[in-house]
MIVEX-355603 format. One record per residue: residue number from 1; residue in one letter; x, y, z of N, C-alpha, C, O in turn. Coordinates in pm, whole numbers. Example, Ala and Ser with C-alpha at 12.3 -4.5 7.8 and 13.67 -1.06 7.14 Angstrom:
% residues 2
<vofi nr="1" rest="A" n_x="1319" n_y="-569" n_z="780" ca_x="1230" ca_y="-450" ca_z="780" c_x="1320" c_y="-330" c_z="780" o_x="1424" o_y="-332" o_z="846"/>
<vofi nr="2" rest="S" n_x="1285" n_y="-225" n_z="708" ca_x="1367" ca_y="-106" ca_z="714" c_x="1290" c_y="3" c_z="787" o_x="1341" o_y="114" o_z="804"/>
END
This chain:
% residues 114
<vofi nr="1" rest="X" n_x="91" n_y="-81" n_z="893" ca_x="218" ca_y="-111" ca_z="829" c_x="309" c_y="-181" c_z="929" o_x="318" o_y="-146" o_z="1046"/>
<vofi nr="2" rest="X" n_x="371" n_y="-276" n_z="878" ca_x="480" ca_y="-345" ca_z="963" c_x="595" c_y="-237" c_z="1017" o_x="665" o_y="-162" o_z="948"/>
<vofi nr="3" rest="X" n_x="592" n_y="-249" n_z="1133" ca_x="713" ca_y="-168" ca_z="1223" c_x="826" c_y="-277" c_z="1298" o_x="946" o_y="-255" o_z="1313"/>
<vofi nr="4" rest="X" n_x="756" n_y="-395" n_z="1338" ca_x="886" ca_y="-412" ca_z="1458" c_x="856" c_y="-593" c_z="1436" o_x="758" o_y="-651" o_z="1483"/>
<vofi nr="5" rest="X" n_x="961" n_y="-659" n_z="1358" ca_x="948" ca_y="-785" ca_z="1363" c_x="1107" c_y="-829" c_z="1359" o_x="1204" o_y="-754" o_z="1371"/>
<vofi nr="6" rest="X" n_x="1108" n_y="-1006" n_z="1333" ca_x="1201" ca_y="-1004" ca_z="1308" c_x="1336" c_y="-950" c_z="1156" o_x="1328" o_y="-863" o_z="1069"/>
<vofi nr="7" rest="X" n_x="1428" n_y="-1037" n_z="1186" ca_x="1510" ca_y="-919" ca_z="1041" c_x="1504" c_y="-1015" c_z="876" o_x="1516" o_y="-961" o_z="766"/>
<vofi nr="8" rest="X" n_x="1490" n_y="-1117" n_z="892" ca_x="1481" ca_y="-1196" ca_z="735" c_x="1315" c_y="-1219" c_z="708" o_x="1235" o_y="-1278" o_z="781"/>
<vofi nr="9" rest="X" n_x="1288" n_y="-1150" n_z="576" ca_x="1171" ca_y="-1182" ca_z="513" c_x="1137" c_y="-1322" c_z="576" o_x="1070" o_y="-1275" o_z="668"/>
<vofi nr="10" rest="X" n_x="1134" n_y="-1402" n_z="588" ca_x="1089" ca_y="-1551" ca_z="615" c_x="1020" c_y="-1566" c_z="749" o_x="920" o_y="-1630" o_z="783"/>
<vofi nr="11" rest="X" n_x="1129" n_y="-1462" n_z="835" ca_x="1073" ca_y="-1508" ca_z="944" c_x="957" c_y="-1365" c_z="1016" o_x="880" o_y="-1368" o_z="1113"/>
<vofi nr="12" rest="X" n_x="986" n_y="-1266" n_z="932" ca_x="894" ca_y="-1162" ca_z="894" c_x="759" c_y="-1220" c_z="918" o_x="680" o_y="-1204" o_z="1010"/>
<vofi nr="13" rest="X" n_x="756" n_y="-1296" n_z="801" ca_x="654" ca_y="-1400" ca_z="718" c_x="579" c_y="-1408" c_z="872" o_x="513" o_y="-1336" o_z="947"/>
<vofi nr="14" rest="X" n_x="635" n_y="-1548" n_z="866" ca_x="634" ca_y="-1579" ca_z="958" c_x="536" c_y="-1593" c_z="1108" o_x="456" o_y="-1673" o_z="1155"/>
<vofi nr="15" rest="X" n_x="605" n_y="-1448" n_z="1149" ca_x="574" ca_y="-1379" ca_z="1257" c_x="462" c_y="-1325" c_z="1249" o_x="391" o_y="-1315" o_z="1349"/>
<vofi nr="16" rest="X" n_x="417" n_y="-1267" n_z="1102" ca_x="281" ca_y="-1249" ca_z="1121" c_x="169" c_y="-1315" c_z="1098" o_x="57" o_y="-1265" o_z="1113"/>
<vofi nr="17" rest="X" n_x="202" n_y="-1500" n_z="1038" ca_x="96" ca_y="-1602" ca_z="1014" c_x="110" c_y="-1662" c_z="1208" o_x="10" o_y="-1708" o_z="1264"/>
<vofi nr="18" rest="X" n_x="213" n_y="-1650" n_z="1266" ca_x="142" ca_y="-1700" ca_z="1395" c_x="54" c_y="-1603" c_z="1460" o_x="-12" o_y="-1642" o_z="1557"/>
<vofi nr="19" rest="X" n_x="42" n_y="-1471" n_z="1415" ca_x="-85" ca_y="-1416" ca_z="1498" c_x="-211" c_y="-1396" c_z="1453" o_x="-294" o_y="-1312" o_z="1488"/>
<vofi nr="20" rest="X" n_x="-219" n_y="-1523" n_z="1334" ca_x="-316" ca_y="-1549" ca_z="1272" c_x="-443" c_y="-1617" c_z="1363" o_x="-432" o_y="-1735" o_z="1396"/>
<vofi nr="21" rest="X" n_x="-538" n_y="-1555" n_z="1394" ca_x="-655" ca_y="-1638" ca_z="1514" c_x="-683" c_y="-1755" c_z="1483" o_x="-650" o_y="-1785" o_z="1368"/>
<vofi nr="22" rest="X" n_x="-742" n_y="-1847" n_z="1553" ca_x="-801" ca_y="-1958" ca_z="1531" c_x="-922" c_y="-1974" c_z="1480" o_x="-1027" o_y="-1950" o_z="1540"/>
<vofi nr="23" rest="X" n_x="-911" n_y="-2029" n_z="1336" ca_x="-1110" ca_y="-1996" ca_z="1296" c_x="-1071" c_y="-1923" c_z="1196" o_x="-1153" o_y="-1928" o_z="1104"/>
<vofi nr="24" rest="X" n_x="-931" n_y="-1819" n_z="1161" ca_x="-931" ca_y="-1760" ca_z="1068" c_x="-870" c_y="-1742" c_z="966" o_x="-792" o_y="-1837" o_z="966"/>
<vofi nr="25" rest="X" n_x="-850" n_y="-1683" n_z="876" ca_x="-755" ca_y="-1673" ca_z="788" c_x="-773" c_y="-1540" c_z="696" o_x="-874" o_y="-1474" o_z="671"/>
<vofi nr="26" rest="X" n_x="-592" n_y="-1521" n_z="639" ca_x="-581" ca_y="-1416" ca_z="600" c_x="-536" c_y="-1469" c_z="421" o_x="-565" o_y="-1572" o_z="361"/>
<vofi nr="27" rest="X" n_x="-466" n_y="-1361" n_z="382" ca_x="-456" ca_y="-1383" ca_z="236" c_x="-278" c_y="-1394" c_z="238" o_x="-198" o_y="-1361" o_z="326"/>
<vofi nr="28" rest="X" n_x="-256" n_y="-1454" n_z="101" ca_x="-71" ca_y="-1425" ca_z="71" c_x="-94" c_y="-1210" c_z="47" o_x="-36" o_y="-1123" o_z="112"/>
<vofi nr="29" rest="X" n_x="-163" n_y="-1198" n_z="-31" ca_x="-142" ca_y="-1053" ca_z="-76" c_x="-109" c_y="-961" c_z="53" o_x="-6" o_y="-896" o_z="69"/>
<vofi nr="30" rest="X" n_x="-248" n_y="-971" n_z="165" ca_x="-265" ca_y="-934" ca_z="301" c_x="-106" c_y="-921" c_z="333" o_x="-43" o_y="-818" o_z="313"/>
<vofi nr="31" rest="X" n_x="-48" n_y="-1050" n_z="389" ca_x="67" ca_y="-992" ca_z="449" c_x="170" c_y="-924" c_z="356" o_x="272" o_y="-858" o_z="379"/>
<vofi nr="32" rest="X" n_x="126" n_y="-951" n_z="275" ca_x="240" ca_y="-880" ca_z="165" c_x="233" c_y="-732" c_z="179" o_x="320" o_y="-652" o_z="215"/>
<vofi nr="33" rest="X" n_x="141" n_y="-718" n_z="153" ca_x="82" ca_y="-574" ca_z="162" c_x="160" c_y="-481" c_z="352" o_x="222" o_y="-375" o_z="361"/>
<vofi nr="34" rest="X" n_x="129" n_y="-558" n_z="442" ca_x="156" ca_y="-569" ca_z="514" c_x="308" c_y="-535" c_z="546" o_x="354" o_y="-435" o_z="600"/>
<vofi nr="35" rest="X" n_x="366" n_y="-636" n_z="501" ca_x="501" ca_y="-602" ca_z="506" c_x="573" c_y="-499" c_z="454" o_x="689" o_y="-469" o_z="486"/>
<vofi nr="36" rest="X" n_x="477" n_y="-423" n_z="343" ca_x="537" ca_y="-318" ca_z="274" c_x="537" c_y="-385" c_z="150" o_x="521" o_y="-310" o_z="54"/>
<vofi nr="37" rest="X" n_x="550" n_y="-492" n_z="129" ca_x="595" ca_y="-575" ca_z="-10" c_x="491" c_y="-604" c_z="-129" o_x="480" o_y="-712" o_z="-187"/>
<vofi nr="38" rest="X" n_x="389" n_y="-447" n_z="-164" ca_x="308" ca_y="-501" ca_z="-215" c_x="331" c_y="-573" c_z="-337" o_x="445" o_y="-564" o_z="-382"/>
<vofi nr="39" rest="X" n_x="242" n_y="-647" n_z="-406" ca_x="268" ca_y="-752" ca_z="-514" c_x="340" c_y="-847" c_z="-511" o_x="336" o_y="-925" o_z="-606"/>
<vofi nr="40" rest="X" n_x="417" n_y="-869" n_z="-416" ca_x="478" ca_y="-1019" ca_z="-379" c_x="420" c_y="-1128" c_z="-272" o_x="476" o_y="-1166" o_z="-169"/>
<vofi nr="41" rest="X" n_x="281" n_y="-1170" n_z="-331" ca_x="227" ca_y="-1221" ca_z="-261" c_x="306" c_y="-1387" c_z="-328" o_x="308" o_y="-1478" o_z="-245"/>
<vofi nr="42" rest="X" n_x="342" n_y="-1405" n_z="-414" ca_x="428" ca_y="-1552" ca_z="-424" c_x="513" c_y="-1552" c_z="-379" o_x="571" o_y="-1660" o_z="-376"/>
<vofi nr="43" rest="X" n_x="585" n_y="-1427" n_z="-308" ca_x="720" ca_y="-1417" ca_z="-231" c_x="646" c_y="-1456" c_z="-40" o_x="714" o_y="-1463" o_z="62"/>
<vofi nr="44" rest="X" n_x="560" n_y="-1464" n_z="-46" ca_x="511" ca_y="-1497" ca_z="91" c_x="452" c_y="-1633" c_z="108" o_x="450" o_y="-1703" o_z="209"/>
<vofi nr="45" rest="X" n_x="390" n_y="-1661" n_z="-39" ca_x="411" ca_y="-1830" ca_z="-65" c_x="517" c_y="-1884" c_z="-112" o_x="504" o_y="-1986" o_z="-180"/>
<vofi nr="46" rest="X" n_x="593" n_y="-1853" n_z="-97" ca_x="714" ca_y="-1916" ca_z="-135" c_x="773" c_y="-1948" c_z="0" o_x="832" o_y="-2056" o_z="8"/>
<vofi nr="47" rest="X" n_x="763" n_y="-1851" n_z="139" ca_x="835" ca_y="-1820" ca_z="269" c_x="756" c_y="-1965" c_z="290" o_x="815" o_y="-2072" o_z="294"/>
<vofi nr="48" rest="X" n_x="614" n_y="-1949" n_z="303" ca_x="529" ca_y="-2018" ca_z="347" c_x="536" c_y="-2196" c_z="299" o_x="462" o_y="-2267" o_z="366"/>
<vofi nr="49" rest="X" n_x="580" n_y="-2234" n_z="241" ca_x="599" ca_y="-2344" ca_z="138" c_x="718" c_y="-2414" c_z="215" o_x="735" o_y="-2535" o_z="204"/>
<vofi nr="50" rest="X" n_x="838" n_y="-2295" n_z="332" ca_x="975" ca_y="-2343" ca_z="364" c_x="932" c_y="-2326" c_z="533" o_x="1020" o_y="-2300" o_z="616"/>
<vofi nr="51" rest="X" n_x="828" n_y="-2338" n_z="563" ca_x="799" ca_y="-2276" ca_z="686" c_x="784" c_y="-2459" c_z="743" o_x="772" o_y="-2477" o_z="865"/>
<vofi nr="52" rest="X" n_x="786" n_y="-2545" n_z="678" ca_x="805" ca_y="-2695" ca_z="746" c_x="918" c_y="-2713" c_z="789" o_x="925" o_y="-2815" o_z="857"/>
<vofi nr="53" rest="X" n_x="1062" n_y="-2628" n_z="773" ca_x="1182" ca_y="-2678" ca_z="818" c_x="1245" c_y="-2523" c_z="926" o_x="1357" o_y="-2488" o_z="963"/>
<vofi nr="54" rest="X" n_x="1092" n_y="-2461" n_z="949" ca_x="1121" ca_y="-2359" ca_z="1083" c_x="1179" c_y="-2391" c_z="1224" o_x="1239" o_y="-2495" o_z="1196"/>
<vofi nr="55" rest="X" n_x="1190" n_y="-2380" n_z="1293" ca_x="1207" ca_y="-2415" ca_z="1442" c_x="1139" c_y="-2428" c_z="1482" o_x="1140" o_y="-2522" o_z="1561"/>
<vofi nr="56" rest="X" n_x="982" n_y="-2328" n_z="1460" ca_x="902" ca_y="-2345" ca_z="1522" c_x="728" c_y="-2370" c_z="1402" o_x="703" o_y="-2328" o_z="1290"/>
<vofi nr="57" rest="X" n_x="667" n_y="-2435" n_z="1476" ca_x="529" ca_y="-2424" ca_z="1431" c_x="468" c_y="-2311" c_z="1348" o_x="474" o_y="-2204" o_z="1409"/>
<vofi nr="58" rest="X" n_x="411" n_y="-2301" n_z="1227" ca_x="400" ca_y="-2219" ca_z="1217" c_x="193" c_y="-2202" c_z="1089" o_x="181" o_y="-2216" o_z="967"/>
<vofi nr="59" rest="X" n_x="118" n_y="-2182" n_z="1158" ca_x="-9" ca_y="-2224" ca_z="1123" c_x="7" c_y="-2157" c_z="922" o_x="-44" o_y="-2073" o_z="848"/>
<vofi nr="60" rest="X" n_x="46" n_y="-2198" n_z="920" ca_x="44" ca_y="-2168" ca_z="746" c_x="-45" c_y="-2226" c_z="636" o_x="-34" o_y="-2196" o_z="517"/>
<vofi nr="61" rest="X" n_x="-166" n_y="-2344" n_z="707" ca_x="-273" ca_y="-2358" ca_z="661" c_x="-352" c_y="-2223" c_z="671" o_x="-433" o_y="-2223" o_z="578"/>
<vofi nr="62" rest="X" n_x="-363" n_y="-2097" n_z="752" ca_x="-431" ca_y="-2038" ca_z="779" c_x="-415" c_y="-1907" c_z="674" o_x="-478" o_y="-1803" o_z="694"/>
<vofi nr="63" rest="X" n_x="-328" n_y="-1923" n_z="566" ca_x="-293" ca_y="-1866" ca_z="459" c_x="-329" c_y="-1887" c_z="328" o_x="-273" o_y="-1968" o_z="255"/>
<vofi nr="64" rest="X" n_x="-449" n_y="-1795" n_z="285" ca_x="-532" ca_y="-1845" ca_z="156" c_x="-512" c_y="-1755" c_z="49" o_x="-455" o_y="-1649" o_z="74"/>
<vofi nr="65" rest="X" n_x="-558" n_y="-1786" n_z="-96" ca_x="-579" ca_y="-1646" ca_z="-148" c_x="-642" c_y="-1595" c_z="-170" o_x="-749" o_y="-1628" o_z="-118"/>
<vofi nr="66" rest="X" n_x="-646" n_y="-1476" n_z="-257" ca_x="-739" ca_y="-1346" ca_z="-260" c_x="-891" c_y="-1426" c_z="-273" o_x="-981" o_y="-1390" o_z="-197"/>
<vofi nr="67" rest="X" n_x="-915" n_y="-1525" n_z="-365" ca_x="-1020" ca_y="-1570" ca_z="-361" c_x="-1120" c_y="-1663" c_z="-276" o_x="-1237" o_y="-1695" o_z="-293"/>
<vofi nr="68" rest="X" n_x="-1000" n_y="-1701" n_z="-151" ca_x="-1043" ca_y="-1787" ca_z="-32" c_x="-1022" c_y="-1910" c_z="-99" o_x="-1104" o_y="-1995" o_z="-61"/>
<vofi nr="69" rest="X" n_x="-932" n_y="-1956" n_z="-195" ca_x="-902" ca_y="-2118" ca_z="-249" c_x="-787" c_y="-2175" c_z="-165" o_x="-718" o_y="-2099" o_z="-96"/>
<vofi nr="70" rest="X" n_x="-771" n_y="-2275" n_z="-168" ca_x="-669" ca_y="-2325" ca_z="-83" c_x="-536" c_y="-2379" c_z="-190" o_x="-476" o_y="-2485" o_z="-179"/>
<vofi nr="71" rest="X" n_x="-522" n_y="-2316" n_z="-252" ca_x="-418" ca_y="-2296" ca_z="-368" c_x="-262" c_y="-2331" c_z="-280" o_x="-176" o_y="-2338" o_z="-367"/>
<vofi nr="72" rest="X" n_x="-207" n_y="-2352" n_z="-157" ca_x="-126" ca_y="-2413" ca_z="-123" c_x="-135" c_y="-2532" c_z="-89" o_x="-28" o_y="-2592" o_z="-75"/>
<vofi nr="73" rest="X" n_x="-250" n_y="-2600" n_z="-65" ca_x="-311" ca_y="-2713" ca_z="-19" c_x="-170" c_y="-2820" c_z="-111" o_x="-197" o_y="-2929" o_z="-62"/>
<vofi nr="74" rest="X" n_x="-88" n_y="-2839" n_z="-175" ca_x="-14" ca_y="-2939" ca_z="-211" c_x="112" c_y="-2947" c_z="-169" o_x="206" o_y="-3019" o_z="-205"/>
<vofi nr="75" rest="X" n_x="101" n_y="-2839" n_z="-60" ca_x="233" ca_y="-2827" ca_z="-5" c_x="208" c_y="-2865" c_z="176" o_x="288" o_y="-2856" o_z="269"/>
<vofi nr="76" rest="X" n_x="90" n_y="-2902" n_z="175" ca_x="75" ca_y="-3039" ca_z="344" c_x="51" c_y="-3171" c_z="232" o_x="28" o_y="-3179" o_z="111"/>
<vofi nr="77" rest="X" n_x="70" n_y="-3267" n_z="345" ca_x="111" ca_y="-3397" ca_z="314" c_x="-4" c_y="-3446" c_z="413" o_x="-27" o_y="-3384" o_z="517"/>
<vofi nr="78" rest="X" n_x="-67" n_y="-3546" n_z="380" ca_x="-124" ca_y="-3577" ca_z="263" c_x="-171" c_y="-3437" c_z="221" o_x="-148" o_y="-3325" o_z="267"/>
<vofi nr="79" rest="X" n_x="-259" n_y="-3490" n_z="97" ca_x="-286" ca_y="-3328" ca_z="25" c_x="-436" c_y="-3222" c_z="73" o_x="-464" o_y="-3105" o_z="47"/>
<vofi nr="80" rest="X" n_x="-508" n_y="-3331" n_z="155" ca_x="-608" ca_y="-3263" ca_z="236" c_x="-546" c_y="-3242" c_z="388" o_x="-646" o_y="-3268" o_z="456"/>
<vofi nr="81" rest="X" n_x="-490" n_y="-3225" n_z="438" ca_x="-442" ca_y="-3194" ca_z="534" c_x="-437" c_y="-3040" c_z="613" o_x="-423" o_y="-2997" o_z="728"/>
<vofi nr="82" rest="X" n_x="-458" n_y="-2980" n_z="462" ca_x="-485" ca_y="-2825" ca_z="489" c_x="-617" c_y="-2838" c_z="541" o_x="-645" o_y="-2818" o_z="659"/>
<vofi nr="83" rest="X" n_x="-710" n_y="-2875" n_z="439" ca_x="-830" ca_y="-2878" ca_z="461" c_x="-865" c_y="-2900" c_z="584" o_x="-922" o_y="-2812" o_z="648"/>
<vofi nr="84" rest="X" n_x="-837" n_y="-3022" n_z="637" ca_x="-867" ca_y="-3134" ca_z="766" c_x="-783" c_y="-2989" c_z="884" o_x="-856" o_y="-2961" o_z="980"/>
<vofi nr="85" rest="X" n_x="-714" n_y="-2947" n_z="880" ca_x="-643" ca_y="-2841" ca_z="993" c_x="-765" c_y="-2723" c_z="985" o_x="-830" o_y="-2691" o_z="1084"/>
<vofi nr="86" rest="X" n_x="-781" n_y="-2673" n_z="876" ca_x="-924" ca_y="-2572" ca_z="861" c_x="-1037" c_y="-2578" c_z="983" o_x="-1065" o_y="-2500" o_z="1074"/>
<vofi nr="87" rest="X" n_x="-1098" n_y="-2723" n_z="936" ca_x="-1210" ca_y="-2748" ca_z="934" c_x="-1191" c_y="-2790" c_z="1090" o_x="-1294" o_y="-2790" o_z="1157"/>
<vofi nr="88" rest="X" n_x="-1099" n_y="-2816" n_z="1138" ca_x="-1051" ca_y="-2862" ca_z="1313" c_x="-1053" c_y="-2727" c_z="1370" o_x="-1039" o_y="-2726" o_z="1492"/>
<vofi nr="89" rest="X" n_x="-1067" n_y="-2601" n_z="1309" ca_x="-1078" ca_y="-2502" ca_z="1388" c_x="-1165" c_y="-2399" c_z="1359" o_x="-1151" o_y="-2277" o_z="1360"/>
<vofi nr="90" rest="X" n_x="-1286" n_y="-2492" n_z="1327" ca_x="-1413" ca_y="-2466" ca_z="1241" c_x="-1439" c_y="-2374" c_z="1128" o_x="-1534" o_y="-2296" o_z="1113"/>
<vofi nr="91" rest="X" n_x="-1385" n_y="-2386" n_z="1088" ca_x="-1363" ca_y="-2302" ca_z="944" c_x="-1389" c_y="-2422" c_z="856" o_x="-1335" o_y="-2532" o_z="851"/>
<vofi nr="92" rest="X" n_x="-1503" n_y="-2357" n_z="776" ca_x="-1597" ca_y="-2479" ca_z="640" c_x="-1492" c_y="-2445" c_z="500" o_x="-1458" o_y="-2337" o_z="452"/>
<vofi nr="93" rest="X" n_x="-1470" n_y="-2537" n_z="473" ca_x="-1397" ca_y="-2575" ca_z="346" c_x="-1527" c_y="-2647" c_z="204" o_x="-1588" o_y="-2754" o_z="201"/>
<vofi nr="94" rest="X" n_x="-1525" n_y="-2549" n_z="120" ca_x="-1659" ca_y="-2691" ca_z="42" c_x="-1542" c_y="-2648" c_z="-135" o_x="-1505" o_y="-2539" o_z="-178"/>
<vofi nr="95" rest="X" n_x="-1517" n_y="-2796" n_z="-192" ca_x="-1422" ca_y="-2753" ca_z="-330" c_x="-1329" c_y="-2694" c_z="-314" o_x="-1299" o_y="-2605" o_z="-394"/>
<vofi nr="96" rest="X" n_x="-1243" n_y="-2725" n_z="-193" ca_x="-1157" ca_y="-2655" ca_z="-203" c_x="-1127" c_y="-2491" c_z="-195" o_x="-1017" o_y="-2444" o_z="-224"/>
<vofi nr="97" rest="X" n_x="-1236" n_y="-2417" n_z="-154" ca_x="-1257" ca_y="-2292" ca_z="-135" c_x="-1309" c_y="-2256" c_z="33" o_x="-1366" o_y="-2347" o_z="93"/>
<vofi nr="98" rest="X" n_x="-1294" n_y="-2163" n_z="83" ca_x="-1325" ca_y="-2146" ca_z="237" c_x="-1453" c_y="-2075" c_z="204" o_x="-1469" o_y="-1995" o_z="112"/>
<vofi nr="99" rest="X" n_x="-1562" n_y="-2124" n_z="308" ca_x="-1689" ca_y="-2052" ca_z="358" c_x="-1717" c_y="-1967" c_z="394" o_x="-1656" o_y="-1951" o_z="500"/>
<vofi nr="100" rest="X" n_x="-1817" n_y="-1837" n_z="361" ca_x="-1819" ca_y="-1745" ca_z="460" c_x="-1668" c_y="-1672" c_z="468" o_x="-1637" o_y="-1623" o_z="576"/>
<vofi nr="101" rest="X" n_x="-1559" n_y="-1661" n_z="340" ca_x="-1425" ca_y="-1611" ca_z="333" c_x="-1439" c_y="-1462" c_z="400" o_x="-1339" o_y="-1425" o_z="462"/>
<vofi nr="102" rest="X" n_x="-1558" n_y="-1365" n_z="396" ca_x="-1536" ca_y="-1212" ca_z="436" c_x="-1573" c_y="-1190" c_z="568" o_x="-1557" o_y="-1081" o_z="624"/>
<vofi nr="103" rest="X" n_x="-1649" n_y="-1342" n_z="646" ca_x="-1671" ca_y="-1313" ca_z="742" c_x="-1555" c_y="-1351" c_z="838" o_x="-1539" o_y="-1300" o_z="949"/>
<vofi nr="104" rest="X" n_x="-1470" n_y="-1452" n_z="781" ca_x="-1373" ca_y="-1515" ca_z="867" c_x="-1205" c_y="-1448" c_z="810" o_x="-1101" o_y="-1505" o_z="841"/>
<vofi nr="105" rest="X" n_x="-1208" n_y="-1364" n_z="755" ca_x="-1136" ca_y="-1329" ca_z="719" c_x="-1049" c_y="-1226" c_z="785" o_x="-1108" o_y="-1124" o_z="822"/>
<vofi nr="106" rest="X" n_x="-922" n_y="-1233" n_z="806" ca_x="-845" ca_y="-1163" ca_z="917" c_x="-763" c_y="-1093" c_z="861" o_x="-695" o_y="-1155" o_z="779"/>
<vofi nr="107" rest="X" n_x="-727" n_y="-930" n_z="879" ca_x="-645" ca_y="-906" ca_z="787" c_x="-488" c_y="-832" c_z="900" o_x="-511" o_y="-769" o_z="1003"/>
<vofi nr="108" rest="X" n_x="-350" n_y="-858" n_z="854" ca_x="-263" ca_y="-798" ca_z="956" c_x="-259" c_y="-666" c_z="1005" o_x="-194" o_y="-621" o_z="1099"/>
<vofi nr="109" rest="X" n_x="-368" n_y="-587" n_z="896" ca_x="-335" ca_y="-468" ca_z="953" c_x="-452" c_y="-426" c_z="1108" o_x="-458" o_y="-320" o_z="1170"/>
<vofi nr="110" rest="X" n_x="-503" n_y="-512" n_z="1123" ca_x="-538" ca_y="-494" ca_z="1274" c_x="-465" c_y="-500" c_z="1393" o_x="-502" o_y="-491" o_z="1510"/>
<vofi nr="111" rest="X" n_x="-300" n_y="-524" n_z="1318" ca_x="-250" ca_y="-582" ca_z="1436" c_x="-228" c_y="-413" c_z="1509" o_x="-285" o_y="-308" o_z="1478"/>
<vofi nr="112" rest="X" n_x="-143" n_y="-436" n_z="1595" ca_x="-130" ca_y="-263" ca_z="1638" c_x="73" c_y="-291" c_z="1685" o_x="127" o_y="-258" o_z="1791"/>
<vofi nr="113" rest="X" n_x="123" n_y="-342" n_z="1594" ca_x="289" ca_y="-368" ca_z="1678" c_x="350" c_y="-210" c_z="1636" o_x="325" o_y="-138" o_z="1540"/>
<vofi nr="114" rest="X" n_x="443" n_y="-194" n_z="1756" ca_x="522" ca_y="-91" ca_z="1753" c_x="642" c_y="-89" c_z="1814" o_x="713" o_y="12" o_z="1807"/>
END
């Protein structure tokens, strides 16, 4: 369970897609769940969607859903761009769906913050 981040949902968000590994990815539900916020996993795509006008970088390609589709993919520019960021950190993309989703799949509650 989330204990110690920052104080606005967004940057909540956020904070837990940058300790997202390289190679991997988690779900919208995941951090939702995570945050305490279960069932607002469109409230974490929604954070995620505003995360281009952050301060900082923030790997939000690395955010899929429950089914491993790339269902935000229209919110990078061009519209494969998600894809093309994936697949640069070897993670297989085929239709628009991720490869191997249970093996590469990362979830926040491994994290250990306190």
């Amino acid at each position: 369970m989330y204990k110690k981040l920052s104080e606005s949902f967004f940057e909540k968000v956020y904070e837990v897609v940058k300790l997202i590994p390289s190679g991997r990815v988690t779900t919208y539900g995941a951090i939702a769940n995570y945050l305490g916020i279960t069932k607002s996993a469109r409230m974490v795509g929604w954070a995620l969607n505003q995360a281009k006008y952050y301060k900082e970088e923030i790997p939000a390609h690395r955010v899929v859903n429950k089914q491993g589709l790339l269902t935000g993919k229209h919110h990078f520019l061009p519209e494969k761009n998600m894809e093309q960021l994936l697949n640069q950190e070897g993670v297989q993309v085929k239709n628009n769906q991720i490869q191997h989703f249970e093996t590469i799949f990362w979830s926040p509650d491994e994290l250990e913050i306190t």
